[in-house]
C-alpha positions in Angstrom: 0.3 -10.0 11.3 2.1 -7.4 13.1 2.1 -5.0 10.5 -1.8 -5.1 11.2 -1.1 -5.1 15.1 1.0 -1.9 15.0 -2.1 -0.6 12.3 -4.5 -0.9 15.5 -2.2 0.1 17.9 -1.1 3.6 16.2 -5.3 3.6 15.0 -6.0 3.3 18.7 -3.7 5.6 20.0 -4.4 8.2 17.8 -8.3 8.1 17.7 -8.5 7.0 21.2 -10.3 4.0 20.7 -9.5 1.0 18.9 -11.2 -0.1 15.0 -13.1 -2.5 15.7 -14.1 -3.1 19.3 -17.4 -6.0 20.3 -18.7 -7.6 23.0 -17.5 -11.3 21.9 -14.4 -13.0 20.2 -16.7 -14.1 17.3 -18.4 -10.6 17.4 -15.3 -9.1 16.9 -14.0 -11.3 14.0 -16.7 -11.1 12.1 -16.2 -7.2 12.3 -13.3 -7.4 11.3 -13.6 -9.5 8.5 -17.0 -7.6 7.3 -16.7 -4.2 7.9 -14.4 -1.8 6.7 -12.6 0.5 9.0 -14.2 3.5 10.5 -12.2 6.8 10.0 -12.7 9.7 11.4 -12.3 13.3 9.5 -9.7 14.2 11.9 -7.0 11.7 10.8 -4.6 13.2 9.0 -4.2 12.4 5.6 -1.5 10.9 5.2 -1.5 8.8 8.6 -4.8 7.2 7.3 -2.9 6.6 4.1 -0.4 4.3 6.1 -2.9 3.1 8.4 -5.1 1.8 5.4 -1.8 -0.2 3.5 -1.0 -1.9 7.3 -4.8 -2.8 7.6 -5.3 -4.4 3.9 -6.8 -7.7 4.4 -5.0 -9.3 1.8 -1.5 -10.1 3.0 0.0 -10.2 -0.2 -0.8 -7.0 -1.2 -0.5 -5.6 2.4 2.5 -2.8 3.5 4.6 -4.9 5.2 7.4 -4.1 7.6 10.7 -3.5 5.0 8.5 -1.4 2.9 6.4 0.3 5.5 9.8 2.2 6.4 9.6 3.6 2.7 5.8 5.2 3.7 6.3 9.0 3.7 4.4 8.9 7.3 7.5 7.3 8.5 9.8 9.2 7.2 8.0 12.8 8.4 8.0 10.8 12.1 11.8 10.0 11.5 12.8 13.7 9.9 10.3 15.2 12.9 8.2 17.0 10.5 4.8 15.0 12.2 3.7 15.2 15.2 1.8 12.0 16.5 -0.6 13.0 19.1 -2.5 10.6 21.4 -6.0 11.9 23.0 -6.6 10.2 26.9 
């Protein structure tokens, strides 16, 4: 589950608003469970690449948190070759 938290957290950060946002609890949910995730053109490739493995719904088949350090985002962020930049 917190491989999907930090998913919505970089998501939000990044796009400036979170992937799923509604009025209600159930609202929201059922959003989530439903609809696939919005992105935005601007996302970078590979960024979305990650972002999509966190945000699988299946858990089993789901990035998790040994392997998500194997993700070539991570390692670009690690080596400094990405930039992450957050809009306010």
């Amino acid at each position: 589950m917190l491989d999907r938290a930090l998913a919505c957290i970089l998501y939000e950060l990044y796009i400036g608003e979170p992937p799923f946002f509604a009025d209600g609890l159930y609202r929201l949910i059922d959003m989530v469970v439903h609809n696939p995730v919005r992105w935005p053109k601007e996302i970078p490739p590979l960024l979305r690449d990650f972002l999509e493995r966190l945000l699988i719904k299946d858990p089993s088949t789901r990035l998790s948190w040994p392997e998500l350090l194997d993700h070539e985002y991570v390692k670009d962020l690690v080596q400094g070759t990405v930039v992450f930049i957050c809009y306010t």
